[in-house]
TIKE-635856 format. One record per residue (C-alpha): residue number from 1; residue in one letter; x, y, z. Coordinates in Angstrom, 2 decimals, padded with zeros to 5 digits, always signed. Each point is the difference from the previous one (the first is absolute). Layout:
BEGIN
- i / aa / c1 / c2 / c3
- NUM / a / X / Y / Z
...
This chain:
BEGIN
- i / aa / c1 / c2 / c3
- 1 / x / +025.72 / +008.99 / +017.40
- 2 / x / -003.30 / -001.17 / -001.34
- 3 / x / -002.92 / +000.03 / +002.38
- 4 / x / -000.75 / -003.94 / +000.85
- 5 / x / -002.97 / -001.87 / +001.81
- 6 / x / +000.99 / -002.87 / +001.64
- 7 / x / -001.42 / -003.52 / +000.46
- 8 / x / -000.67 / +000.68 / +003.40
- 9 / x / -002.35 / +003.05 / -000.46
- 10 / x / -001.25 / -001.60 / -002.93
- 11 / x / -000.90 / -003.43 / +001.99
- 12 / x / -001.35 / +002.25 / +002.74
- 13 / x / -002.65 / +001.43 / -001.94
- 14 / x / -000.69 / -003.07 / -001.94
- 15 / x / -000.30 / -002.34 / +003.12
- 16 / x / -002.05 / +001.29 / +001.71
- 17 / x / -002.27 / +000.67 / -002.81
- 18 / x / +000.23 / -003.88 / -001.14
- 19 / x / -001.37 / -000.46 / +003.46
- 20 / x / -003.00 / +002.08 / -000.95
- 21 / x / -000.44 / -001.49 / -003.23
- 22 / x / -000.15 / -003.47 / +001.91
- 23 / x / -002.58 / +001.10 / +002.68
- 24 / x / -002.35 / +002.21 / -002.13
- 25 / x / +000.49 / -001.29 / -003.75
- 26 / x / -001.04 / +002.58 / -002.36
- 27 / x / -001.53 / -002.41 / -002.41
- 28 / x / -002.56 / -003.32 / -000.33
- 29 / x / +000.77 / -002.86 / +001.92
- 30 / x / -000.53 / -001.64 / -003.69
- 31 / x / +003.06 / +002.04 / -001.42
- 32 / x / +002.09 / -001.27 / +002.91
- 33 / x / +000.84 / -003.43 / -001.41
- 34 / x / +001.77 / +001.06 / -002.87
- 35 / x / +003.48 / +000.62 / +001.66
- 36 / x / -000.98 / +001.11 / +003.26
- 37 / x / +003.88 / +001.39 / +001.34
- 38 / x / +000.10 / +001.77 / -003.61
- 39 / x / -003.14 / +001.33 / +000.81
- 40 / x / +000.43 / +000.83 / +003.36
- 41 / x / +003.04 / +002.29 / -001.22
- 42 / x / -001.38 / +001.43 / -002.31
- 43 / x / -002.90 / +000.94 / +002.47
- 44 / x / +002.90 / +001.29 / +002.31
- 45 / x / +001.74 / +002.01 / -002.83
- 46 / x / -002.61 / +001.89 / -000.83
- 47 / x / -001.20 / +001.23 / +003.24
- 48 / x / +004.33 / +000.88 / +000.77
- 49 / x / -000.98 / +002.16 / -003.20
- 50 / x / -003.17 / +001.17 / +001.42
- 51 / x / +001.59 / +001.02 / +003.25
- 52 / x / +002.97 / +001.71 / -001.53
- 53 / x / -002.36 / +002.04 / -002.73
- 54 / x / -001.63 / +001.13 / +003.29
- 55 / x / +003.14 / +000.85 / +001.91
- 56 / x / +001.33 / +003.95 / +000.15
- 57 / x / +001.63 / +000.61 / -003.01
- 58 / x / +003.79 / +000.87 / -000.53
- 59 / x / +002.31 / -002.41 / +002.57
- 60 / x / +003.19 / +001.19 / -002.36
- 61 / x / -001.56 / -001.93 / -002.77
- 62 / x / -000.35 / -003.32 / +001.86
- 63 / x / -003.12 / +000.10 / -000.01
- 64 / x / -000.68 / +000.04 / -003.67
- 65 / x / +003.01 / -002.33 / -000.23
- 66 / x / -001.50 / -002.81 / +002.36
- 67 / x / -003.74 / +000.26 / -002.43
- 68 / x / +002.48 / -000.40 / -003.02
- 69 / x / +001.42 / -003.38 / +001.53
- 70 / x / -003.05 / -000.83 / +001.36
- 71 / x / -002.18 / +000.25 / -003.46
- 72 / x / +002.68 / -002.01 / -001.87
- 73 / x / -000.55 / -002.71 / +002.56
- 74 / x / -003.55 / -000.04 / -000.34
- 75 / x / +000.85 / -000.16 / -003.78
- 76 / x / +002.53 / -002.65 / +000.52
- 77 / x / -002.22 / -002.10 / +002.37
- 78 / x / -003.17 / +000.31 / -002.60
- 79 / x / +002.31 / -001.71 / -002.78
- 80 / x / +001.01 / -002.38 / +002.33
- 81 / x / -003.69 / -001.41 / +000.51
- 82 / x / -000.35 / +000.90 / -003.69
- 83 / x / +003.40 / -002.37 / -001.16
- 84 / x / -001.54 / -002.90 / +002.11
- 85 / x / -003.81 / +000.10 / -001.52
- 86 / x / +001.98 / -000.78 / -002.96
- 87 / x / +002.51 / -002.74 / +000.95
């Protein structure tokens, strides 16, 4: 059976980190206007990756598994804000 992550442990690590991203933005208050939720995840994404790249390594591959979702979300989420510059 192939090793899964679910939604909860995925929305447990990206939660609270959205929470973070809300109270301590990582960026100018000027960049916040442009699609502040998008931004806000994105903000939230990338410190899930920064906490998992800092995490023990090995966790029967979830570990590496969960930065593998969590990177193609921050790729999905940057052409998100990307598509709707341009429409």
């Amino acid at each position: 059976m192939k090793d899964r992550i679910s939604r909860r442990s995925v929305l447990n690590t990206v939660m609270p980190a959205a929470l973070i991203g809300f109270a301590f933005p990582l960026r100018a208050k000027a960049a916040v206007a442009d699609q502040p939720h998008m931004q806000a995840a994105l903000d939230a994404l990338r410190l899930a990756k920064r906490e998992l790249e800092q995490a023990d390594t090995d966790k029967g591959g979830h570990r590496a598994r969960a930065i593998g979702l969590v990177n193609d979300a921050i790729g999905q989420v940057e052409k998100g804000i990307n598509f709707d510059r341009r429409h």
